[in-house]
KESEDREN-739378 format. One record per residue (C-alpha): x, y, z; residue in three letters. Coordinates in nm, 2 decimals, decimal comma. Example, Ala and Ser with C-alpha at 12.3 -4.5 7.8 and 13.67 -1.06 7.14 Angstrom:
% KESEDREN-739378
      X      Y      Z resn
   1,23  -0,45   0,78  ALA
   1,37  -0,11   0,71  SER
//
This chain:
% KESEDREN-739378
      X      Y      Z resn
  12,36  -6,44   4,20  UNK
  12,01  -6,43   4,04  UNK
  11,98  -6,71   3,83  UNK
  11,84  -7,08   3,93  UNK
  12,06  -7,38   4,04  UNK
  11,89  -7,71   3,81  UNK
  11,98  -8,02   3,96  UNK
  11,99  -8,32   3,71  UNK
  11,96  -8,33   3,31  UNK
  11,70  -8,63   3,30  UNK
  11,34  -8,55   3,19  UNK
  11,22  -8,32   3,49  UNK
  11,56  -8,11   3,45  UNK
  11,54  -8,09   3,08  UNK
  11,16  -7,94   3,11  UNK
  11,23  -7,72   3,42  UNK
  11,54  -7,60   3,16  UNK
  11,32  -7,48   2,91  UNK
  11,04  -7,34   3,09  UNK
  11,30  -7,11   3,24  UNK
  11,49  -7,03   2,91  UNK
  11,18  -7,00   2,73  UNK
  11,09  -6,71   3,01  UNK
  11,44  -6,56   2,95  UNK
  11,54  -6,67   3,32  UNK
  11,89  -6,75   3,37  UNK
  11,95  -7,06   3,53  UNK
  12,32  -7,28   3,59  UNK
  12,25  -7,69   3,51  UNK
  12,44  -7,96   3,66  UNK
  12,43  -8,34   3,60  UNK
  12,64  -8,61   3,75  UNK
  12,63  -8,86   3,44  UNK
  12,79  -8,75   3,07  UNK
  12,49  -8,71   2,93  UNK
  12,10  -8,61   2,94  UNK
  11,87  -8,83   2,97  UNK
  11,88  -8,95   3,37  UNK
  11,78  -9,29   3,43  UNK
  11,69  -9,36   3,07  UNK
  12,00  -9,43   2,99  UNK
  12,06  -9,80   3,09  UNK
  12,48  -9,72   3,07  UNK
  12,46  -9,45   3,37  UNK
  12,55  -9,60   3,68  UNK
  12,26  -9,70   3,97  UNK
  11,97  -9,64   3,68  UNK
  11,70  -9,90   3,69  UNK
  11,65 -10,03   3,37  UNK
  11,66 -10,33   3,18  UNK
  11,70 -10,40   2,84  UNK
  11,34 -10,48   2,84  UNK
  11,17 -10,17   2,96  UNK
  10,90  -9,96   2,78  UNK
  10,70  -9,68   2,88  UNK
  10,41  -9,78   3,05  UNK
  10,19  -9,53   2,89  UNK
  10,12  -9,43   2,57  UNK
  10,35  -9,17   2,31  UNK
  10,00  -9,03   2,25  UNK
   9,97  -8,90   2,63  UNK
  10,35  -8,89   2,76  UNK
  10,53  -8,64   2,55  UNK
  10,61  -8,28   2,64  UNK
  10,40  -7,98   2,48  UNK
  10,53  -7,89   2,14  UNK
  10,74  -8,18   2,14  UNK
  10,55  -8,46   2,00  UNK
  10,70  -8,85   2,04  UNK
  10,79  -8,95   1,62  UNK
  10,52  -9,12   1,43  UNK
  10,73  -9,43   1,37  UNK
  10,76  -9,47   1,74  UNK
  10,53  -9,82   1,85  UNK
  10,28  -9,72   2,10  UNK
  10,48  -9,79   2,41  UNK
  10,85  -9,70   2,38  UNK
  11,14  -9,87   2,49  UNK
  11,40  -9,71   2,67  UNK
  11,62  -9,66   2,40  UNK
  11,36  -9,45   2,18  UNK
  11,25  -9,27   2,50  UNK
  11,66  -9,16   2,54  UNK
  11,63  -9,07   2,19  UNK
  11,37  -8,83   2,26  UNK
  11,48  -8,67   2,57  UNK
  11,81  -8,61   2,38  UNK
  11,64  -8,51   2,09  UNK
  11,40  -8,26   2,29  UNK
  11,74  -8,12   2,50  UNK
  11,91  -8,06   2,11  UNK
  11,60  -7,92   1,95  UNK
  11,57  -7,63   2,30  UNK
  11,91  -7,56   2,27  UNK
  11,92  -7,71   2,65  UNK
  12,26  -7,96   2,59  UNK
  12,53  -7,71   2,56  UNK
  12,43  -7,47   2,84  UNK
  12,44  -7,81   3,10  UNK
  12,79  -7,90   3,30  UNK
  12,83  -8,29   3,30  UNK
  13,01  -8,49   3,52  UNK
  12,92  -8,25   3,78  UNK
  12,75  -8,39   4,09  UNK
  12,59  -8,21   4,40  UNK
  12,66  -8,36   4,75  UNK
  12,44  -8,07   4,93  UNK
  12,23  -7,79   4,96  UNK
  12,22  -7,56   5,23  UNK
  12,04  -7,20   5,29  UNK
  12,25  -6,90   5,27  UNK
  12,10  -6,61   5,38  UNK
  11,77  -6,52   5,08  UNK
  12,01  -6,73   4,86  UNK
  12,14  -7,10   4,83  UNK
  12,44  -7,28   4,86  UNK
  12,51  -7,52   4,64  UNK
  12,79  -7,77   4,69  UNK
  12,97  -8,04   4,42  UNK
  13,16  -8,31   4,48  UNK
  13,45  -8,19   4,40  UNK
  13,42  -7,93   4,71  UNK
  13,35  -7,64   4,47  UNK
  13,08  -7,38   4,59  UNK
  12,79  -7,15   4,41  UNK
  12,48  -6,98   4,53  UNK
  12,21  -6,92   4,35  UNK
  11,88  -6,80   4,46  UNK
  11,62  -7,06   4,36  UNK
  11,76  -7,42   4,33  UNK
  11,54  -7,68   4,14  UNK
  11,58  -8,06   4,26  UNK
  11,52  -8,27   3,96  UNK
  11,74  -8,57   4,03  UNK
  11,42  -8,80   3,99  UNK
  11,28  -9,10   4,23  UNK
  11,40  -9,42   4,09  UNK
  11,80  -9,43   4,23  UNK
  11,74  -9,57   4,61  UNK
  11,62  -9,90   4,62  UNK
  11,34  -9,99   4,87  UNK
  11,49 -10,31   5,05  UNK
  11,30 -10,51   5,31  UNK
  11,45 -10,79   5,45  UNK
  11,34 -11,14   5,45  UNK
  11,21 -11,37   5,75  UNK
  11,39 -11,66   5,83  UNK
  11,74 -11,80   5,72  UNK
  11,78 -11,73   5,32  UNK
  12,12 -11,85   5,20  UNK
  12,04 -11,79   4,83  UNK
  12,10 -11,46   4,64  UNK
  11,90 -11,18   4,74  UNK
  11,95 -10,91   4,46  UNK
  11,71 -10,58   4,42  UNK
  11,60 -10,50   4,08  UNK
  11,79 -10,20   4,06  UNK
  12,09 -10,43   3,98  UNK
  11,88 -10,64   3,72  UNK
  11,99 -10,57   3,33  UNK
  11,92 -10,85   3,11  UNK
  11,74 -11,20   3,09  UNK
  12,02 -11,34   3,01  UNK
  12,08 -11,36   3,38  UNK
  11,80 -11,58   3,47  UNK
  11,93 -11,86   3,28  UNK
  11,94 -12,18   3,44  UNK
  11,83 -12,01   3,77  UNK
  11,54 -12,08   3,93  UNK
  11,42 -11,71   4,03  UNK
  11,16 -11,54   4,29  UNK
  11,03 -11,25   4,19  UNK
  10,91 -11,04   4,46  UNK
  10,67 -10,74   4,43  UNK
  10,41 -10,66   4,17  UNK
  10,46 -10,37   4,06  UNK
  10,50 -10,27   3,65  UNK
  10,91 -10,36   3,64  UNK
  10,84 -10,67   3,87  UNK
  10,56 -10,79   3,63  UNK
  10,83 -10,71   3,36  UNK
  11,08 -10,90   3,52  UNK
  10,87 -11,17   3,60  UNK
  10,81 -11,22   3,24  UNK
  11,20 -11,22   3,14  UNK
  11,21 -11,53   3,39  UNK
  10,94 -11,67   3,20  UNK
  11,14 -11,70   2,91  UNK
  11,48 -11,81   3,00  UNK
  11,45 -11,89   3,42  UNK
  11,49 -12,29   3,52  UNK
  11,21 -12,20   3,71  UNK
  10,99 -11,89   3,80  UNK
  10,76 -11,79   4,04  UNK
  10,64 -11,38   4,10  UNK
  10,50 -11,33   4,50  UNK
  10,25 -11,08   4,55  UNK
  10,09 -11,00   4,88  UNK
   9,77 -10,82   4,77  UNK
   9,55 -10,86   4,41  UNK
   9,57 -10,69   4,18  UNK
   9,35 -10,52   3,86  UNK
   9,57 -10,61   3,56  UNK
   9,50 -10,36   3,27  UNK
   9,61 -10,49   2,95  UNK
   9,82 -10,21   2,74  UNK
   9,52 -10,18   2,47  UNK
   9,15 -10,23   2,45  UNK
   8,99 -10,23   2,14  UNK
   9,30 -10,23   1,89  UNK
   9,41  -9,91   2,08  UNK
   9,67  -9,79   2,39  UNK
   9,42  -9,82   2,68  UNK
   9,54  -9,46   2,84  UNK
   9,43  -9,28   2,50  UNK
   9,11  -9,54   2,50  UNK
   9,00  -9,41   2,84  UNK
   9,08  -9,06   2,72  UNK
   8,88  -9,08   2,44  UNK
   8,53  -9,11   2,60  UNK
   8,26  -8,86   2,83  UNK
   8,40  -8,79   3,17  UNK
   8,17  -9,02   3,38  UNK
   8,16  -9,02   3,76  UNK
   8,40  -9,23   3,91  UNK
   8,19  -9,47   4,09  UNK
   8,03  -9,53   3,72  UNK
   8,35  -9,57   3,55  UNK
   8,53  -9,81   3,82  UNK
   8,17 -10,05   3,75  UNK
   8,21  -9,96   3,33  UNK
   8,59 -10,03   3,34  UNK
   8,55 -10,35   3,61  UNK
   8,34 -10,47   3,37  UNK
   8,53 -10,48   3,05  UNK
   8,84 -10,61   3,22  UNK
   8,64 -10,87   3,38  UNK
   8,54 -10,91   3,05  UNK
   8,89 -10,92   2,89  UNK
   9,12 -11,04   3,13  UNK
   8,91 -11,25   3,29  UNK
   8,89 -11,44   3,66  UNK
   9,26 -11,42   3,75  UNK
   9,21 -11,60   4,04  UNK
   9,20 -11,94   3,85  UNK
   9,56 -11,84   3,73  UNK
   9,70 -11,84   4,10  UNK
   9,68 -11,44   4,15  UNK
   9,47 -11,29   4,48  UNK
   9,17 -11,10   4,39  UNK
   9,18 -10,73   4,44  UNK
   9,12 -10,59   4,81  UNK
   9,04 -10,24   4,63  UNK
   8,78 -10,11   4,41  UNK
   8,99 -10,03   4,01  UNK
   9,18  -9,72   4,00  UNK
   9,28  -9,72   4,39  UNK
   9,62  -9,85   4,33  UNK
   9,90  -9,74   4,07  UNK
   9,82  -9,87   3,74  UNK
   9,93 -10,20   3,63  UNK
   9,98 -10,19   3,27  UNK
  10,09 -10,55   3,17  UNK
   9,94 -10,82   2,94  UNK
  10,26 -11,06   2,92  UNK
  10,22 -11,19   3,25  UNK
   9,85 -11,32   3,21  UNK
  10,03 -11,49   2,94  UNK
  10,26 -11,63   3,10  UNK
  10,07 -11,75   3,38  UNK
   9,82 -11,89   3,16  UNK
  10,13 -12,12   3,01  UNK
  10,29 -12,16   3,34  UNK
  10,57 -12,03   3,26  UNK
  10,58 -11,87   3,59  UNK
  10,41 -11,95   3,90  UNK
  10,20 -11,67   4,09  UNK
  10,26 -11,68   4,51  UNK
  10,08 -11,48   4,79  UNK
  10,37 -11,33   5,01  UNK
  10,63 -11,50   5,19  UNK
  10,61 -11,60   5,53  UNK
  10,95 -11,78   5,63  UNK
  11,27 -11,88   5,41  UNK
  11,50 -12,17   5,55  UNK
  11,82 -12,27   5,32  UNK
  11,68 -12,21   4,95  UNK
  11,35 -12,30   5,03  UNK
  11,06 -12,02   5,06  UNK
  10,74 -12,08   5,22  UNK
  10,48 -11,84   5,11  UNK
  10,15 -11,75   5,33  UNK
   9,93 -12,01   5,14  UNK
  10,20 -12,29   5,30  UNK
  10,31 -12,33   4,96  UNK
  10,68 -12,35   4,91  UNK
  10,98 -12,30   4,63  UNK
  11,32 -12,41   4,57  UNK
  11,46 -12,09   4,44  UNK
  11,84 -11,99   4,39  UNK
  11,76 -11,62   4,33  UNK
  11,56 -11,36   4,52  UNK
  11,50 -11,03   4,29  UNK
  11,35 -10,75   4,54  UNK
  11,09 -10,59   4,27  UNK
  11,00 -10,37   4,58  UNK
  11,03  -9,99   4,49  UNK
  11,21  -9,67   4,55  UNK
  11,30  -9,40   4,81  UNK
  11,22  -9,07   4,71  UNK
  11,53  -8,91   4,84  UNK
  11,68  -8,63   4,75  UNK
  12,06  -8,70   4,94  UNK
  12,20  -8,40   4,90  UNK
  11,89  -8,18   5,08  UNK
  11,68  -8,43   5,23  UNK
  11,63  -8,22   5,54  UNK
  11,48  -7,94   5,33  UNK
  11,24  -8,18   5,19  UNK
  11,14  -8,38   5,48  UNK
  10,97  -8,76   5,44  UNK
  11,20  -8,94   5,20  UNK
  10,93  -9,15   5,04  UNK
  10,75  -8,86   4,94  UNK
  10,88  -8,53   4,95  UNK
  10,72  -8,26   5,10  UNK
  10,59  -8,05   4,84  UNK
  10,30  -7,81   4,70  UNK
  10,15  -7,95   4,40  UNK
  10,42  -8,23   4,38  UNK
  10,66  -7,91   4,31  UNK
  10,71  -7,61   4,55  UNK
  10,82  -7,65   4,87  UNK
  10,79  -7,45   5,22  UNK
  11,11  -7,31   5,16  UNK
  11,14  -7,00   4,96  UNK
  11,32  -7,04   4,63  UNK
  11,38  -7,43   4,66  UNK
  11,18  -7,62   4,45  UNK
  11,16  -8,03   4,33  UNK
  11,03  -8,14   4,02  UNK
  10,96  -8,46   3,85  UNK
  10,86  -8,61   4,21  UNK
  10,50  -8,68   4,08  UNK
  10,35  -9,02   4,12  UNK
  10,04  -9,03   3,96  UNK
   9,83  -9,24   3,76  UNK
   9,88  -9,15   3,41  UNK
  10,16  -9,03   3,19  UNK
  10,39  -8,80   3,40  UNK
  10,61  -8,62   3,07  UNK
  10,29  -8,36   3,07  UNK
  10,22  -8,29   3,41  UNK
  10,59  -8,25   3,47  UNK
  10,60  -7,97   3,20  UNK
  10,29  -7,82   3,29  UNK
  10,42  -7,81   3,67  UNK
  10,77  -7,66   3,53  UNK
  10,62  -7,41   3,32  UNK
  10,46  -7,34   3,69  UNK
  10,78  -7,34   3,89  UNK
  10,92  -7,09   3,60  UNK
  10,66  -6,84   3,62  UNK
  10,65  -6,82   3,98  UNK
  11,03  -6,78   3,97  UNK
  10,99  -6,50   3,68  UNK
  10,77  -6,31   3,96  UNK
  11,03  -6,34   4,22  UNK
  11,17  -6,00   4,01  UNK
  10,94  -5,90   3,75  UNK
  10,61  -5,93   4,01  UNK
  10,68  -5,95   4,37  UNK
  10,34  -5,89   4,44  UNK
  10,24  -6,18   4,27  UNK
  10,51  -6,40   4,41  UNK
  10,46  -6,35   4,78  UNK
  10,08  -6,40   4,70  UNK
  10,18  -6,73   4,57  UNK
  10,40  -6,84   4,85  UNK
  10,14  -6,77   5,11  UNK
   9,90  -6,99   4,90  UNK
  10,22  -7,28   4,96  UNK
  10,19  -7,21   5,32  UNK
   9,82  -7,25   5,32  UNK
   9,64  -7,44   5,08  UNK
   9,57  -7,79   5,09  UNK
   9,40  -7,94   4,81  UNK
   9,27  -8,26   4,76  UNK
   9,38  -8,42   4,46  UNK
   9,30  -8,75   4,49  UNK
   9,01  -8,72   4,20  UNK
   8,77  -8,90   4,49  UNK
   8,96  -9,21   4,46  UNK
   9,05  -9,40   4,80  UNK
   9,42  -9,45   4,72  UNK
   9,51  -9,75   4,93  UNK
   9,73  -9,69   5,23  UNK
  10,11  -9,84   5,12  UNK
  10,41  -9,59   5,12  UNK
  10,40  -9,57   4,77  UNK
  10,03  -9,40   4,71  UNK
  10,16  -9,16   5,00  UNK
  10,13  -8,83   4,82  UNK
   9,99  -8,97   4,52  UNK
   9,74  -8,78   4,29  UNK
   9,49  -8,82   4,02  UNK
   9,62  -8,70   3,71  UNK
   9,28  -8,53   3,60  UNK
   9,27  -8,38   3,97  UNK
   9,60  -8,23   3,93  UNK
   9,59  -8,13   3,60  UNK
   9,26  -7,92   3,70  UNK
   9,42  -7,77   3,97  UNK
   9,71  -7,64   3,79  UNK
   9,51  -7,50   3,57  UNK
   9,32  -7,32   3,79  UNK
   9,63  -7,20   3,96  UNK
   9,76  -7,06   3,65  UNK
   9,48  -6,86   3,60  UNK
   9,46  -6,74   3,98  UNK
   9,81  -6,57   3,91  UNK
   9,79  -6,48   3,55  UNK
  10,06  -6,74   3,46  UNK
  10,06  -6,84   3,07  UNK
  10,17  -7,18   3,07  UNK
  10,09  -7,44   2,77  UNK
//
């Protein structure tokens, strides 16, 4: 067969579906759940939301070309508007009908210039390009915990409702944007909560001025970074204030170095002590943590805020390290006619960059046939070229900012790509 093999209907398979369509490409779409939508559907089993999720950056910036999010949306959506809109965009493509559901992949293999693409059901089909798009947010991170714990120990993929936390008193461990969230639902209903973080911070309040902080920062010149980390610095320092006197370590990195944390509740929160801020934990005995500072807590509950795998199960040999897979602009991997999208982390709104990169994986697939000139050109440049897309910035050396970009950086350099080949993508 000819066509492409798209693996999961959430927002990366829905874009890499019309990119291809829009090219007249045919292409065969599987999804494991009922539905589209991927992990924004809270009912689909493993997904890690909770009823209080929103996007972390703005409708302004996140939505799909062509596709804007609707006016009466607030500024940050929550999960159930951003659903709305992924099915809503799948509907308005034509995408839904042309996608089998209930249909889920346990492997893919090579077979020859094609691949072999196997469901659970022990059914077979090759295809020759395959498109991972299954996302990064299904296989929980868990480290374990020093000492003797007998509490719960629960990750946050598990976590749905604050209705949970009541009468509990809760640890919250990891900073990230859903611990922060989470941290804040224990706020409000917990016995007692505390949120442990091993490294400061830069909190970034969701506006600035009356206005969503992404579209704010958006809206100015393009400075040089070292000028706008010292502009920026300022006016949070400004805004937010000394954290430090609310418990919270200062930041061992200059602004920008670490993944965005969008979150003005918490301040809030800790301001009202309604939750307690802890350096990281250093032993646990019983129900008892003992944090770095020699500071200890009486907690009942232990939610692992700590992150995700990148896997892809079902070809993680063909994509190597599992926190980040290995892959050409976030997309095209080593292997001819296998490609992954949606495994961007990056430091803005991901819904454009995912369907600029699609549009991308769809043209170079359209040359496979209509220019195969132009498509082994392009697969030598995956062999060879290494850009850097880290925008200058220092990304601070965790597992998660391995592989991360600069959204401007990458952007730029998909642009240019596009033109290098004479691909017309929006």
């Amino acid at each position: 067969m000819t066509d492409t093999c798209i693996i999961g209907a959430g927002p990366a398979g829905l874009a890499t579906a019309r990119a291809l369509k829009a090219r007249g490409l045919p292409y065969t779409h599987l999804e494991r759940h009922t539905g589209v939508g991927g992990l924004w559907d809270i009912d689909n089993p493993g997904t890690p939301l909770y009823e209080s999720a929103h996007f972390i950056s703005s409708k302004t910036l996140s939505a799909f070309s062509g596709h804007p999010m609707p006016d009466d949306y607030p500024d940050y959506p929550d999960h159930r508007q951003i659903l709305a809109y992924l099915t809503g965009f799948a509907d308005r493509y034509g995408l839904t009908q042309a996608i089998r559901f209930g249909t889920e992949v346990t492997s893919v293999e090579p077979a020859g210039d094609h691949w072999r693409v196997t469901r659970a059901d022990g059914t077979t089909s090759e295809h020759r390009q395959v498109v991972a798009a299954t996302g990064v947010q299904w296989h929980p991170n868990v480290p374990s915990l020093p000492g003797s714990y007998t509490g719960e120990v629960r990750h946050s993929v598990t976590y749905r409702s604050a209705a949970e936390f009541r009468g509990r008193r809760v640890l919250v461990v990891g900073a990230g944007n859903s611990g922060c969230d989470i941290a804040c639902d224990a706020a409000r209903t917990a016995e007692h909560a505390v949120i442990s973080l091993r490294r400061g911070y830069w909190f970034v309040p969701k506006h600035v001025f009356g206005v969503p902080v992404d579209v704010f920062a958006n809206s100015g010149p393009k400075l040089p970074l070292w000028l706008e980390q010292r502009l920026f610095g300022a006016l949070l320092r400004v805004v937010v204030g000394d954290l430090t006197r609310l418990g919270l370590p200062k930041p061992d990195h200059k602004l920008f170095e670490t993944h965005p944390l969008l979150n003005s509740q918490l301040v809030h929160h800790l301001q009202h002590g309604d939750v307690i801020a802890r350096p990281g934990i250093a032993d646990t005995a019983g129900t008892t943590v003992t944090f770095t500072d020699g500071s200890t807590a009486e907690v009942d509950l232990i939610l692992l805020a700590t992150g995700y795998r990148h896997r892809v199960p079902y070809a993680q040999q063909l994509f190597g390290d599992e926190q980040h897979p290995d892959l050409y602009l976030t997309a095209f991997s080593r292997h001819p006619g296998l490609y992954g999208v949606g495994y961007i982390e990056t430091n803005s709104g991901a819904y454009a960059l995912m369907d600029t990169v699609a549009h991308l994986v769809a043209a170079h697939i359209a040359d496979r046939t209509r220019r195969p000139a132009h498509w082994v050109r392009f697969e030598e440049r995956i062999r060879s070229d290494r850009p850097d897309l880290s925008g200058g910035i220092r990304f601070i050396n965790s597992p998660r900012h391995r592989g991360y970009v600069d959204s401007s950086a990458l952007k730029e350099y998909l642009r240019k790509v596009a033109r290098d080949q004479g691909w017309d993508v929006p």
